[in-house]
C-alpha positions in Angstrom: 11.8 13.9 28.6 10.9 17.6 30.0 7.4 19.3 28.6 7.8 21.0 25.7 7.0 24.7 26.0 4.9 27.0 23.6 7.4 27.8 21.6 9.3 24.3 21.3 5.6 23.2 20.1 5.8 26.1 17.6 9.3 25.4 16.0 9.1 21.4 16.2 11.7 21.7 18.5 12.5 19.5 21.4 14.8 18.4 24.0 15.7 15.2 24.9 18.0 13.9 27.7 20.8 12.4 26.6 23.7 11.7 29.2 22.3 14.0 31.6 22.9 16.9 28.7 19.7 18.8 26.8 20.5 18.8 23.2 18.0 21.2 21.1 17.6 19.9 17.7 14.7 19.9 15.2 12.4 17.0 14.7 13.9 16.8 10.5 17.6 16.7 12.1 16.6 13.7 14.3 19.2 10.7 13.6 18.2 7.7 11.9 16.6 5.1 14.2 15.0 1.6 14.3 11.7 3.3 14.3 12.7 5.4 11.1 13.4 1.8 9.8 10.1 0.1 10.8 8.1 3.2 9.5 10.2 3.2 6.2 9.8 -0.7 5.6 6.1 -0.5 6.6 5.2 1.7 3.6 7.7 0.4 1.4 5.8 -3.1 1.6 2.4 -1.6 1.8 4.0 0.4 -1.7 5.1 -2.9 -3.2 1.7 -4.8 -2.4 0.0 -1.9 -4.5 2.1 -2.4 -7.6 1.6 -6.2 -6.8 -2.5 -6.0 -6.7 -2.5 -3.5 -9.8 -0.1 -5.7 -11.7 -1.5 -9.2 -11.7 -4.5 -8.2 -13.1 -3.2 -8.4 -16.3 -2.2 -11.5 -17.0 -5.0 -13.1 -14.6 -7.6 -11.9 -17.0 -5.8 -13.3 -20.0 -7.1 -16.5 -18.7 -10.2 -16.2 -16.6 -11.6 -15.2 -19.8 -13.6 -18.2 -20.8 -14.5 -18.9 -17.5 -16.1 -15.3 -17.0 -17.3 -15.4 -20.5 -15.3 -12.1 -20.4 -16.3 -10.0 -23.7 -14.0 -7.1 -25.1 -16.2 -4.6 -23.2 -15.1 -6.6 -19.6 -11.9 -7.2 -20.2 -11.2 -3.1 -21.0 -13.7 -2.2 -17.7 -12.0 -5.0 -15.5 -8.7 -4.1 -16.4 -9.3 -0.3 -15.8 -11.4 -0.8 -12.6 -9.2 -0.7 -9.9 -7.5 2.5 -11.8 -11.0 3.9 -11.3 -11.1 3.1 -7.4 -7.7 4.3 -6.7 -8.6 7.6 -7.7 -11.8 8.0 -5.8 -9.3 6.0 -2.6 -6.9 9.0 -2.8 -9.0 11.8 -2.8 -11.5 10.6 0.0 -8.8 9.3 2.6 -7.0 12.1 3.1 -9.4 14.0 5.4 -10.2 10.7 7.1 -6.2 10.1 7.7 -6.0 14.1 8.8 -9.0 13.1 11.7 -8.1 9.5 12.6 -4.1 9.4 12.4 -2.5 7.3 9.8 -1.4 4.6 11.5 -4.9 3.1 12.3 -5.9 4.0 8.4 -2.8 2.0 7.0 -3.3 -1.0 9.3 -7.1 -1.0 8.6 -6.1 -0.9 5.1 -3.8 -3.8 4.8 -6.2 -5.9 6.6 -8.9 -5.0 4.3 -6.8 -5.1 1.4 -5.4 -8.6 2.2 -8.8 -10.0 3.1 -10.5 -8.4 -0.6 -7.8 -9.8 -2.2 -8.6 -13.5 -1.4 -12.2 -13.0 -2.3 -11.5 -14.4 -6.1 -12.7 -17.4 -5.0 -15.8 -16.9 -4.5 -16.4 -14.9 -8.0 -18.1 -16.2 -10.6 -19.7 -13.5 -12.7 -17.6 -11.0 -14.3 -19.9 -8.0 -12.1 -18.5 -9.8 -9.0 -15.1 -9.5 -10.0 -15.9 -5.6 -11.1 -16.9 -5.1 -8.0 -14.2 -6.7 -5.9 -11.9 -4.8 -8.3 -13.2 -1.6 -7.6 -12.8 -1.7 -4.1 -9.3 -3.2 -4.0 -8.4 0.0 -6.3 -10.3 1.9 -3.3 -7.9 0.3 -0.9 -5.0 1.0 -3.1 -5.3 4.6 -3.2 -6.1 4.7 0.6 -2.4 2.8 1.1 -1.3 5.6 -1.7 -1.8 8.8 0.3 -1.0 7.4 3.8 1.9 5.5 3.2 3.7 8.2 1.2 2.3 11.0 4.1 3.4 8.9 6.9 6.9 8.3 5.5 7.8 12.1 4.8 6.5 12.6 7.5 8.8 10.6 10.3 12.0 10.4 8.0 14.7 12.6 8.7 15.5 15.1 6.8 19.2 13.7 6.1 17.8 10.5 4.5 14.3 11.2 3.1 15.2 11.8 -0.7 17.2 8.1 -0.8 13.9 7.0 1.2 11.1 8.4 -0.5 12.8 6.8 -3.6 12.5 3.8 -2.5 8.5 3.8 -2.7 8.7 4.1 -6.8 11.1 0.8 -6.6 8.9 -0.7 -4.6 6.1 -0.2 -7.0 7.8 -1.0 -9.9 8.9 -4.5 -8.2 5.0 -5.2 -7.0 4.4 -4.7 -10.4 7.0 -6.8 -12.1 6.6 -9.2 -9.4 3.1 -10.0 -9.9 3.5 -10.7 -13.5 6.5 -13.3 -12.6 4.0 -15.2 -9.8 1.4 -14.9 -12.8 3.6 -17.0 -15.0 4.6 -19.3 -12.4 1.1 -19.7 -11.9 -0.2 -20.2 -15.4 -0.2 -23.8 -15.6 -1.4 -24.8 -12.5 -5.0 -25.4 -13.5 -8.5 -23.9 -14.0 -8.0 -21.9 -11.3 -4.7 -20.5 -12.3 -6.0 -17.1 -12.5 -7.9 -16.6 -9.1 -4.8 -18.1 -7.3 -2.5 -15.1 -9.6 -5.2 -13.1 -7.5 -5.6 -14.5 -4.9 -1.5 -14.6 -4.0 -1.8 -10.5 -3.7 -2.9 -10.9 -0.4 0.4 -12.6 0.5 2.3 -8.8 1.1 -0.1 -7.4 2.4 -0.1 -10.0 5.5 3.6 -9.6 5.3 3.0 -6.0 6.0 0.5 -5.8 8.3 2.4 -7.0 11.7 4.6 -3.8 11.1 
């Protein structure tokens, strides 16, 4: 591919050498390719294991209750916690995607994300599981700005509205999702509700390799 000059740089224009012809076209014009896919279903799963890891909460805490000794007070600051995080997640990552690159920030973040969310376990205070909480709802609002930034960003123009739609599905199904697992889950013994947590680091897994 020849060097792009000054004022290819400028425009976002380049030219790439198809069949021994140059063919000048902008960077939103570029046609749909199996990195456009990859990219797309990359943040579309990273999407979907947000609405996962903020959806199973609910019904996890309806039974890890007694075992917690959760009291009204917990259940309304465990159930709002990662809410808490996410906002702090998407308003500090920004600059730190803008120095780094997003790429390395999203994979960082699945890992992370994946390994947090298989820490249940290991709780057994309800300031534990604040904590964990907290910082999975960090996490989440990292995967927030980068996913979405990184998608608009790579998707041509021709198919980004269909695309960027896709993100809110995504969400929605993490979220529905999770509560289907939770039921699923419900009977399978005292530890019923750290596995309903536990199984949120499944997507995120799933995501990562991409």
């Amino acid at each position: 591919m020849p060097a792009r000059d000054h004022n290819s740089r400028a425009s976002g224009a380049f030219h790439p050498r198809v069949c021994g012809t140059n063919l000048k076209f902008a960077y939103d014009d570029a046609p749909l390719t199996a990195f456009h896919a990859r990219v797309a279903t990359a943040a579309v799963g990273g999407v979907f294991s947000d609405g996962f890891g903020l959806g199973g909460i609910g019904i996890a805490l309806s039974l890890a209750g007694k075992d917690l000794e959760l009291t009204p007070l917990w259940l309304g600051l465990l159930g709002g916690a990662s809410l808490f995080g996410l906002f702090f997640g998407a308003l500090l990552t920004g600059p730190l995607a803008d120095q780094h690159g997003r790429r390395p920030v999203f994979a960082y973040n699945m890992l992370l994300l994946s390994l947090f969310s298989a820490l249940p376990f290991l709780v057994s205070a309800s300031w534990q599981l604040l904590i964990l909480r907290l910082i999975i709802g960090f996490l989440l609002g990292t995967d927030y700005v980068v996913s979405k930034a990184m998608l608009t960003e790579f998707t041509p123009r021709s198919v980004r509205g269909r695309i960027m739609s896709s993100l809110s599905v995504a969400w929605a199904g993490g979220y529905a999702c999770a509560f289907i697992v939770g039921v699923l889950l419900s009977d399978s013994g005292p530890d019923a509700w750290r596995w309903m947590l536990v199984v949120a680091a499944v997507p995120c897994l799933l995501v990562l390799p991409l």
